[in-house]
C-alpha positions in Angstrom: 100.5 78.5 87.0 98.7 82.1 87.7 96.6 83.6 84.9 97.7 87.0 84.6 95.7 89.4 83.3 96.8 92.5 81.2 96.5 95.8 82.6 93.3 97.6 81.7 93.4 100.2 79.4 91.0 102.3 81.4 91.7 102.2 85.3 89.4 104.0 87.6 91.7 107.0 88.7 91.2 110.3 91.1 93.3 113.1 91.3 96.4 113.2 93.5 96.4 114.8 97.2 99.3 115.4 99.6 98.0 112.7 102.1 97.9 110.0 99.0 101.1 110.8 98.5 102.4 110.1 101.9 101.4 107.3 101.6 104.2 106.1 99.3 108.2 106.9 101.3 109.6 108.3 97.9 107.2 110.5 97.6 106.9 111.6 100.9 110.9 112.7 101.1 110.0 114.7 97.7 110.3 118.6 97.8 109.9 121.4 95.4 111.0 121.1 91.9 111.5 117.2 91.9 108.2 116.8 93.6 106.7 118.6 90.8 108.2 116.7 88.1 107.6 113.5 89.4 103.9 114.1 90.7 102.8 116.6 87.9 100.2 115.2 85.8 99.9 111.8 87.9 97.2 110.0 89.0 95.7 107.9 91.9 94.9 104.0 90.0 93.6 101.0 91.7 95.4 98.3 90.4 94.0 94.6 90.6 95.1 91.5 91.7 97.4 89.9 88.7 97.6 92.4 86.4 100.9 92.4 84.9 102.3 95.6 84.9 105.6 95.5 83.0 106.8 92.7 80.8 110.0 90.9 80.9 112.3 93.5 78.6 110.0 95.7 77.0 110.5 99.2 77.6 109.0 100.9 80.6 106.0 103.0 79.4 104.6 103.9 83.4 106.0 104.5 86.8 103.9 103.2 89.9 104.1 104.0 92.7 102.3 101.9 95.2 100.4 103.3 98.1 98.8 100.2 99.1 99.1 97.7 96.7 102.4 95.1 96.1 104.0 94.6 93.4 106.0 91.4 92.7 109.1 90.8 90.8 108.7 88.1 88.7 111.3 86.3 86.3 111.6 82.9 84.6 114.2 79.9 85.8 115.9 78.2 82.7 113.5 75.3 83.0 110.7 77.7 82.8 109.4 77.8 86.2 108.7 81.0 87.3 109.3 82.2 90.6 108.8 85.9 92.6 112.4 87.8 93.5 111.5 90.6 94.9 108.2 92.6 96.0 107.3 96.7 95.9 105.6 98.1 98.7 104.3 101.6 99.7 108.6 102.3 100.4 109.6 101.9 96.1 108.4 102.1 92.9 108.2 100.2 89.9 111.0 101.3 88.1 113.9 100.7 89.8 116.1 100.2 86.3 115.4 103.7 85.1 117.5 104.7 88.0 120.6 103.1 86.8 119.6 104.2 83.1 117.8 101.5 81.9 114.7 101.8 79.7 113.4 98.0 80.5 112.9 96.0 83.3 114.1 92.3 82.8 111.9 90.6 84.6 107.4 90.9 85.3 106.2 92.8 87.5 102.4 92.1 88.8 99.9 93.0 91.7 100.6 90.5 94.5 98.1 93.0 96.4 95.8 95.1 94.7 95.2 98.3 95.6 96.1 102.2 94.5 99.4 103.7 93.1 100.1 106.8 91.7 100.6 106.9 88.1 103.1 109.4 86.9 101.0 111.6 83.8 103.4 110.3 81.4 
């Protein structure tokens, strides 16, 4: 089994340019007013390896998006083996369930690959 380790409280984060931000596709095809409100007040994090970034359904308190890093979707067989079901690359974001108005995500998510995401300033 992987030891995960819990986000830290204190990530080392920069401020947030237009050429970070292509570097993620939603955020790239973002213009004007929804640009703003999804960027405004985020920040540039590097995430490391295993930490865990959501919880299996607890409320979603962040959005990532990655730039470089991978996410991995992470839920728990019956038998309570664990096994990855999806990944989140520089083309998504971590909260796909907010979306289809959901305030949790059922399953883990953790860095597969560390690496930055933006941080909305939630």
């Amino acid at each position: 089994m992987i030891t995960l380790k819990p986000l830290p409280s204190a990530l080392k984060a920069r401020e947030v340019t237009p050429e970070s931000l292509g570097q993620n596709a939603i955020l790239k095809g973002l213009e004007g007013p929804e640009a703003s409100a999804v960027v405004g007040g985020g920040l540039i994090v590097d995430l490391p390896l295993r930490a865990q970034i959501y919880r299996a359904n607890e409320p979603i308190d962040r959005v990532y998006f990655p730039l470089s890093c991978v996410l991995s979707v992470v839920t728990t067989m019956r038998n309570g083996h664990q096994i990855e079901v999806g990944t989140i690359g520089r083309e998504g974001t971590s909260a796909i369930p907010l979306l289809f108005g959901r305030q949790d995500f059922r399953e883990r998510i953790v860095l597969s690959g560390p690496g930055p995401g933006h941080r909305d300033g939630s």
